[in-house]
N, C-alpha and C positions, 0 to 999 in steps of 0.2 A: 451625389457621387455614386458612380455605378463600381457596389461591393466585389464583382464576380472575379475576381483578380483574389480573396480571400482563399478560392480553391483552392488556388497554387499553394497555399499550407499545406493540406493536404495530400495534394495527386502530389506533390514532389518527395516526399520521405516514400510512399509507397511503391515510387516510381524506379527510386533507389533498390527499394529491395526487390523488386520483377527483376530488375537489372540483372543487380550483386547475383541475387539469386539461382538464377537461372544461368550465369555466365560463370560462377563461383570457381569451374574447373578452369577456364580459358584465361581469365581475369588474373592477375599475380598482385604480388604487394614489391611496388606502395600505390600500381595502376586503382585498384579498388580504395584503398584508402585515400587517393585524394579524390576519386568520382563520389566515394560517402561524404568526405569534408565539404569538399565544395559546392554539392549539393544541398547539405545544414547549412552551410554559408545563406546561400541562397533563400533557403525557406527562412533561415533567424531576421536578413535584412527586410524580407516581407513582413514577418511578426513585427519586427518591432516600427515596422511603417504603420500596419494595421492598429497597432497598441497608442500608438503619436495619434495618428489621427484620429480615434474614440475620445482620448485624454485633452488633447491640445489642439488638433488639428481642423476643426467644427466638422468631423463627418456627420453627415445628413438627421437628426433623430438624435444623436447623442446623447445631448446633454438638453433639457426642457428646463426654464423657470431655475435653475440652478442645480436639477437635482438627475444625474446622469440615469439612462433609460436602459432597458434591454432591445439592441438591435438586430433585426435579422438578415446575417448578410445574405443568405439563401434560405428558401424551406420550401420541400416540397413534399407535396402527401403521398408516403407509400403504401401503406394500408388501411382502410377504411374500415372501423370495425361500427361504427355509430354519427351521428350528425358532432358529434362531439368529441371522441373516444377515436384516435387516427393517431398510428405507427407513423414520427414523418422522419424525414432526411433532411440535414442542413447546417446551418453554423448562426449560432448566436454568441453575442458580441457584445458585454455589457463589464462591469468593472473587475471581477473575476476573472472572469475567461482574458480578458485585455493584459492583465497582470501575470496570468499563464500563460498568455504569447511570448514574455518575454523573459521566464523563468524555464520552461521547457526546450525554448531552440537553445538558449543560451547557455544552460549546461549540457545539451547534446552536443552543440559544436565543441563546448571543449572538451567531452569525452569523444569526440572524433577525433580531434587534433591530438588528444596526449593517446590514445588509441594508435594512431600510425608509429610510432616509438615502443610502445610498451606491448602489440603484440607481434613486434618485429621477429619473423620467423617462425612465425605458429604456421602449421599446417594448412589451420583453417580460418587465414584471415579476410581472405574473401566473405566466408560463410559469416563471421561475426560481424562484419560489417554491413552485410544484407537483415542481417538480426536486429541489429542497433536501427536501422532504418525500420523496420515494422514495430519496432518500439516505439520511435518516435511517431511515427503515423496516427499508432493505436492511442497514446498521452493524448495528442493532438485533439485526436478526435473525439475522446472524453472528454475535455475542457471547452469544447465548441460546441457541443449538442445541446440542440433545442429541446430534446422531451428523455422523460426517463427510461422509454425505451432504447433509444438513440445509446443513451449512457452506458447503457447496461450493456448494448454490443461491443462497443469498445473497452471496458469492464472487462470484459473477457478476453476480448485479445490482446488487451496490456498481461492479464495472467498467461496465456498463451507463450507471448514474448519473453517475459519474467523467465517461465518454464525452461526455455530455450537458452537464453541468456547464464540463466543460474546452471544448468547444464550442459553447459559450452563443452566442459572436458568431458566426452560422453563414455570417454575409455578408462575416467577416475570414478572406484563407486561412490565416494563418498559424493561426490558432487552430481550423481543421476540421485542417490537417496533425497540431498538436500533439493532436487528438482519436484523429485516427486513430491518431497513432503509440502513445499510450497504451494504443489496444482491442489492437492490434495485438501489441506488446511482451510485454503481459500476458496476452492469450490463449498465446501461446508458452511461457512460464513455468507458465499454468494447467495445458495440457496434463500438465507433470509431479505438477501436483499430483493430478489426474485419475486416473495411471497410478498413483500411490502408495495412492491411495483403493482402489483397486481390487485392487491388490494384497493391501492391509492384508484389506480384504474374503476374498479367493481363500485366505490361508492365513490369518489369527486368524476369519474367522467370525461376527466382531461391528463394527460401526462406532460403536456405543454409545460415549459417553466413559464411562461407571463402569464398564463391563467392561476398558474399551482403558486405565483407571488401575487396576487391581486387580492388587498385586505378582504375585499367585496366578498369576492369568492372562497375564502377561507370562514368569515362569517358564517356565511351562508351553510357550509360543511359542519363548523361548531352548533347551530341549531338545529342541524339536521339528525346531526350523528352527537349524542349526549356520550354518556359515559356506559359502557361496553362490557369490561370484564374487569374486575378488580378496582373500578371505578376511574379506569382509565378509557376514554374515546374511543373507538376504532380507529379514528384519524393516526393520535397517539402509536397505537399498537402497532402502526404501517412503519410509522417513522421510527419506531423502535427496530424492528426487522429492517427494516433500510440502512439505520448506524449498525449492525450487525456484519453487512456485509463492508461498511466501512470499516469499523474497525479492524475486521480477517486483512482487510489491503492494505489495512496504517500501522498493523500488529500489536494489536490493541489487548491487554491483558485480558481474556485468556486465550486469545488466538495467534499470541505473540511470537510462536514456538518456531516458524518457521525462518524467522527474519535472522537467528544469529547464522544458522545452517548455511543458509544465501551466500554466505560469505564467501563459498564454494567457488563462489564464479570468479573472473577476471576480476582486480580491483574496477579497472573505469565500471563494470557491469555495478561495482556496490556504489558507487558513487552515481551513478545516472539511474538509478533504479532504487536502489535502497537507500539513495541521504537525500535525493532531494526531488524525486518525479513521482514516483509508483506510491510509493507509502503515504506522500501527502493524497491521496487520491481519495480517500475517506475522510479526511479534512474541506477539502474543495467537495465532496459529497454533500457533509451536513450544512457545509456555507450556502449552496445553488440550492439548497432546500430551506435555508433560514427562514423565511418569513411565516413556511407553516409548522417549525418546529418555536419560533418564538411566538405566533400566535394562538397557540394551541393553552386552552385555556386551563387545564391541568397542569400545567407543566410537566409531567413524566418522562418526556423521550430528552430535552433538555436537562431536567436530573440525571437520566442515565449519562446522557456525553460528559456532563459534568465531574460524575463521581468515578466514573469509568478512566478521565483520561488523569484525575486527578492520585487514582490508585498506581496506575501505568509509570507516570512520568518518576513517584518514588520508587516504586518495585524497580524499574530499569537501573533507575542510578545508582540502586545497594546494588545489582548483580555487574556495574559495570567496573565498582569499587576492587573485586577481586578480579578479573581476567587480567588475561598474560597475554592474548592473541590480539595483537593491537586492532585486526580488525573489527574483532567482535566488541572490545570496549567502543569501537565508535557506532557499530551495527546498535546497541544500549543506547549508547549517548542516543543515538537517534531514535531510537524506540521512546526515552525520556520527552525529547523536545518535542513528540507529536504529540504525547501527551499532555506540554503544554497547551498546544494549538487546540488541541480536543476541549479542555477543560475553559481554554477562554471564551470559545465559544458559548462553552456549557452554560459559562457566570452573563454573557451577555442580552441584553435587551435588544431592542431593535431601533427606534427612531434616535435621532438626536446626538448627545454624550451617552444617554443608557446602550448605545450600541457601541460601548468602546471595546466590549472586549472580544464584538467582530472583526473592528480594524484591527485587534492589536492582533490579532489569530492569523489575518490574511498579512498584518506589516511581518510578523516571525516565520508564516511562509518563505515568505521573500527571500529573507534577510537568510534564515536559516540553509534554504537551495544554497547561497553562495557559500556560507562559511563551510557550510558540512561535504560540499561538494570539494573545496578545497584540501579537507582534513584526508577526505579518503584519497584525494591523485598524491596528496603529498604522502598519507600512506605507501601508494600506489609504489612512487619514488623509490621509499626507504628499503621496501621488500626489496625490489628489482635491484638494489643496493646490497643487501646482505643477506638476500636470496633466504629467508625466514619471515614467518609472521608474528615470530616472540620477544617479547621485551629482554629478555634475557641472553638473545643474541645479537642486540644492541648496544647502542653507548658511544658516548663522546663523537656524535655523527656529526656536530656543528660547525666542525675543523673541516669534514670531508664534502659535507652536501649544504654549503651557505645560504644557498636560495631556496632549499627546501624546507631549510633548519626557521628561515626569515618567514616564510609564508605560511609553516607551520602553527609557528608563534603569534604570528597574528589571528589567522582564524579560530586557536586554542583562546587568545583573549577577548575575540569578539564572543563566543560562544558563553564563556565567564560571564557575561556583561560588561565590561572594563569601557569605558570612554575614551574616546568619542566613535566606537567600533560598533558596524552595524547591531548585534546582539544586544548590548546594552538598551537601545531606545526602543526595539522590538517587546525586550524582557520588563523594563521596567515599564512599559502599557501594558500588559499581561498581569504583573500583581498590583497595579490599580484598581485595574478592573476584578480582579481578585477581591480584593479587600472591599471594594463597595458592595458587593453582594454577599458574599460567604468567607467567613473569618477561616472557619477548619480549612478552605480549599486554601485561603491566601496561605495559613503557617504551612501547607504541606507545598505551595510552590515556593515559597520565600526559602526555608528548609532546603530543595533542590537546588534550588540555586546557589548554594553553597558545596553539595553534593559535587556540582557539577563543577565547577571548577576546581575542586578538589582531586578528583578523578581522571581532568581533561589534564592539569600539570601533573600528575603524577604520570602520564604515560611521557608527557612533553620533557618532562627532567630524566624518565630511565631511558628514551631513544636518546637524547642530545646530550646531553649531562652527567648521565653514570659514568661508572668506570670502564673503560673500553674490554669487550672481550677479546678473546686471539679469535680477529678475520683470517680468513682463510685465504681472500683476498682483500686488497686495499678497497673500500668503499670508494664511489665515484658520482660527482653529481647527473641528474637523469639527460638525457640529448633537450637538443632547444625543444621538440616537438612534445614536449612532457612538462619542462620548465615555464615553457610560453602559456600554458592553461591555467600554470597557477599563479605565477605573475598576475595574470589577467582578474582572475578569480580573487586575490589579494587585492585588488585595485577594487572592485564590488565589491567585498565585505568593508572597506575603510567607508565608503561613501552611499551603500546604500542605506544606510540608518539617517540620511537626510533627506529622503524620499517624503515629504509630507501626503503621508497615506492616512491622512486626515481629511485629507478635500478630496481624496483621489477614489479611495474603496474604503466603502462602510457599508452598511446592514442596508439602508435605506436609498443610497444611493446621493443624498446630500450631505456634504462641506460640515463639519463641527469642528469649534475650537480645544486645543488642547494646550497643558502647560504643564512644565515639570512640578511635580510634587515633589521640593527639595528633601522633604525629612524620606521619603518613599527612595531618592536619589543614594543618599547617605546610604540609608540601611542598606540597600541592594549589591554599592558599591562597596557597601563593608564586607560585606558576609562574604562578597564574590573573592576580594582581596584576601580575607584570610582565611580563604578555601587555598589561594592560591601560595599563601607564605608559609601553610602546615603542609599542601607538596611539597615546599621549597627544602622545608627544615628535614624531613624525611628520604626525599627520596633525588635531592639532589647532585649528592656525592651517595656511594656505597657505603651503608651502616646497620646497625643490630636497629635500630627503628622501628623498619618497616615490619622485620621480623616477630616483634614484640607487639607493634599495631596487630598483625594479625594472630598470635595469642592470647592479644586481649580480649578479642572478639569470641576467641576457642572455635565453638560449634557453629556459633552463628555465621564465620566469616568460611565456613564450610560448605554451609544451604546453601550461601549466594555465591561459591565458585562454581556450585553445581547446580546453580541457574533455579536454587529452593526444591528441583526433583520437579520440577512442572512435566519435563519430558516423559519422565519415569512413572510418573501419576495416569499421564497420558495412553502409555506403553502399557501399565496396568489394566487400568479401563478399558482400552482396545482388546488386548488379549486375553487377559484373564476373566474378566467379564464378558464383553460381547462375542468374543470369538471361541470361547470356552464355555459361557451359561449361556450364549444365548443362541449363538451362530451353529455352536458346535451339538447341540439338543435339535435346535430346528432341522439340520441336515440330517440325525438321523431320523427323524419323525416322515422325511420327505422320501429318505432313501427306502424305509421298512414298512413307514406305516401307508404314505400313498401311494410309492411306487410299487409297494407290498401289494394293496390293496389289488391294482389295477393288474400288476403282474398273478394276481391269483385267480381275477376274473380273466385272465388269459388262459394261463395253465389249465383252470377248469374247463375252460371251452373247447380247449386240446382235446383234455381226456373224456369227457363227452363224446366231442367227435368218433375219437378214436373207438371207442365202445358201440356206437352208432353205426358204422359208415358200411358196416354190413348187408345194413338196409336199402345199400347202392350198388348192391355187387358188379348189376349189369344182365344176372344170370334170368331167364325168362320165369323158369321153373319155379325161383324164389320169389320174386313178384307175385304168381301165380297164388301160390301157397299163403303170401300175406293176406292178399285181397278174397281168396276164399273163407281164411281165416277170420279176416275183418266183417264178412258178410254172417258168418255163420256166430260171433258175437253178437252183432248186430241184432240179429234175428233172435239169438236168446234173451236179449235185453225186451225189447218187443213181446215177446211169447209172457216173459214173466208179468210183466202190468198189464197187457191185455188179457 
């Protein structure tokens, strides 16, 4: 089967933005907004033909002896640097990337589609829609790349787009700070990813993924390269700086800072960007790198995903327990549930069942794109509804917005884990695989998972359920073109948790058996339940509860309204430290002492001169007078030794 039809993935989102872009003035809305739609249209019906036929469809290579392969639908060499060592171009095609075909068109079309409604009458809807297309382009083409150079360019122009997107209102500052603080954060983070690329390059030789997953050649690396600094590999050390710059994309505790800011942008921008595409990007990072982070004979760089996303996932859900700004409670939520995915990976092996908590990382991928994608357009909805982003200018919404209130609710239950809702079968493979390996990791996810549905009804009972404030206008449900994405979106959270991503994406690439662990079922289901009946009792109707919940807490439900002062630490150390001891010393050292220096051996060759230049009058007479002069020392010098 000739692959080359895969391009059209690609050339058509980027083709969209040459378009959009370039025509942005000429172009009006809803001209541009249905050339973006039906363009995603377009590229999502190819993804998910490309994803069929890898899965089901016997394309060429797939799937060997039962156990599915990496294929290449194109690769061609663009820089030579060695017999071995070569920059290429191209798209590969294996159980990850296949499951990001249909996870990235498929919430881009419907931030397309609830997109033509929702930025109805912006200025510049042309220009976001040219935006949204180079986002989608740049996802794309991270999830397609055959070597880690390839990744890493498109790494950057998803931050690029991110930029963009998150800074759509170029005329609000708070939303150019929150741009910048994104480029900014994440270039920091990139950097390690950078140093690790390059490393991997200096000692394995290949940046290829089929070579960088062949046990052969990972051996081969373990022998070669022993233990380095701290008794950890160099291998190690590469793929530590590698999750580095994953983490900075995924908002990984401590580079988490930038993800609540984001929120700056358009909702569709936090829902296509921030719940379910860009952030997982350090997830799908350490997955397309699995086999030399679980072969690695130290284990270190897998300690770190481990305890890193294990930290993340409770820190987010105490900071999501006190916000008011519904978006940033779910911007948390989602900070938390990467640090599921981070942490399952962390607990996971690689062959067999010891690779379950690969599948169960890449099933809450999945699962997780639909529901969260859903949480933020239904957000999306409620703002464009009562034109606030605070709980406190909510209430009793489920009278005025039924479909929002309906799909809300559902995505808030899948997220819980509640049965038979995608989230559930996602969540309970994740503390399985928890628990077979590390107990502390399993009580701190089992623990969240209580958090979480605690936090996800408490926003769902003060938007739908509190006591109504005085609207200033009557609330109204969102246009079909807003409505129809989460319907849609509703319909994938009920049924994607029966995706047997068992046989489909695992570590190894073959088929393993799974079964409910009913007492694992119970608990999960418990905890989720009466996370969700101590929202109910609290913060259902308007009462002194809530208020006394957070007196109870006093100081501590303080830290985590103010996000524990992480910004302010930050703010610190930037300023007060390097911008004051360190920046602000060097600059004078630079201005007094080199530019000093240099400006003195100037000044004195002035005055030199100018003491001098008599010596050049011009005048004949003067000359004359030197040069008799000169002779007649000359000649005394002479006279006295001879």
């Amino acid at each position: 089967m000739d692959l080359g039809y895969t391009a059209l993935i690609l050339l058509i989102p980027i083709s969209l933005f040459l378009i959009l872009g370039f025509n942005f003035k000429r172009l009006k809305e809803p001209v541009s907004g249905i050339i973006g739609t039906v363009g995603l249209g377009i590229t999502a019906l190819i993804s998910y033909y490309t994803a069929y036929s890898y899965f089901f469809g016997g394309m060429e290579g797939a799937k060997i002896d039962g156990v599915y392969q990496k294929v290449y639908a194109m690769n061609m060499v663009w820089i030579n640097f060695s017999d071995t060592l070569h920059m290429d171009m191209g798209i590969l095609i294996d159980p990850i990337s296949a499951m990001m075909l249909i996870v990235v068109p498929t919430i881009s079309l419907m931030v397309h589609l609830y997109s033509v409604g929702y930025m109805h009458g912006e200025a510049g809807f042309t220009r976001f829609f040219a935006y949204l297309g180079l986002f989608t382009f740049s996802m794309l083409g991270l999830v397609l790349a055959t070597n880690l150079f390839m990744i890493y360019i498109f790494w950057e122009m998803v931050g690029v787009s991110s930029y963009l997107l998150i800074g759509y209102y170029y005329n609000k500052p708070s939303a150019v700070l929150a741009a910048k603080k994104a480029f900014i954060v994440t270039r920091f983070a990139d950097f390690g990813f950078l140093m690790g690329i390059l490393m991997i390059g200096f000692y394995g030789e290949s940046w290829d993924f089929k070579v960088l997953a062949d046990p052969a050649f990972i051996a081969g690396l373990q022998a070669k390269f022993g233990a380095a600094f701290m008794g950890i590999s160099v291998i190690s050390w590469a793929l530590i700086f590698i999750f580095i710059g994953g983490a900075g994309k995924s908002a990984m505790f401590p580079l988490h800072i930038w993800l609540p800011d984001a929120m700056e942008g358009p909702t569709p921008v936090s829902a296509l960007i921030h719940a379910a595409t860009m952030v997982v990007a350090g997830v799908f990072l350490v997955a397309r790198l699995f086999p030399l982070f679980s072969f690695m004979d130290d284990g270190a760089a897998l300690q770190v995903v481990a305890y890193t996303g294990a930290f993340t996932t409770i820190f987010a859900a105490i900071i999501a327990f006190s916000q008011y700004d519904i978006k940033r409670v779910l911007a948390f939520s989602t900070m938390s549930q990467i640090g599921y995915m981070m942490l399952a990976l962390g607990v996971s092996g690689y062959a067999g069942h010891d690779g379950l908590g690969f599948m169960a990382s890449m099933f809450h991928l999945f699962t997780h794109a639909m529901f969260k994608a859903l949480l933020f357009l239904a957000a999306g909805s409620i703002i464009h509804a009562v034109h606030s982003n605070y709980m406190q200018d909510m209430g009793g919404l489920r009278k005025y917005m039924p479909i929002t209130h309906i799909t809300f609710l559902i995505a808030a239950l899948a997220i819980s884990g509640i049965p038979p809702l995608a989230g559930f079968f996602s969540k309970d493979e994740i503390l399985v695989a928890a628990l077979h390996d590390n107990i502390l990791i399993f009580g701190v996810t089992y623990l969240v998972a209580g958090m979480t549905a605690f936090y996800m009804f408490r926003l769902y009972f003060r938007i739908f359920w509190w006591n109504e404030p005085n609207y200033k206008h009557t609330p109204q449900e969102a246009p079909k073109t807003m409505t129809i994405p989460l319907l849609v979106l509703a319909f994938m959270t009920i049924i994607s948790g029966f995706i047997p991503f068992h046989s489909l994406v695992t570590a190894d690439g073959a088929a393993f058996h799974t079964h409910f662990n009913w007492y694992m079922v119970g608990a999960s289901v418990g905890i989720g339940t009466f996370g969700i009946l101590f929202a109910m009792l609290m913060y259902k109707k308007e009462n002194k509860l809530s208020t006394r919940f957070r007196a109870a807490f006093g100081v501590f439900y303080i830290w985590s309204y103010n996000k524990f002062y992480i910004d302010e630490i930050y703010m610190f150390v930037t300023k007060k430290i390097i911008f004051d001891r360190i920046a602000a010393p060097s600059a004078w050292f630079d201005r007094h002492i080199v530019d000093g220096a240099m400006n003195g051996i100037g000044s004195g060759t002035e005055w030199i001169s100018d003491k001098i230049k008599g010596l050049q009058s011009g005048r004949v007479q003067d000359y004359a007078m030197f040069f008799v002069s000169g002779v007649v020392v000359i000649a005394m010098i002479f006279w006295y030794y001879l």
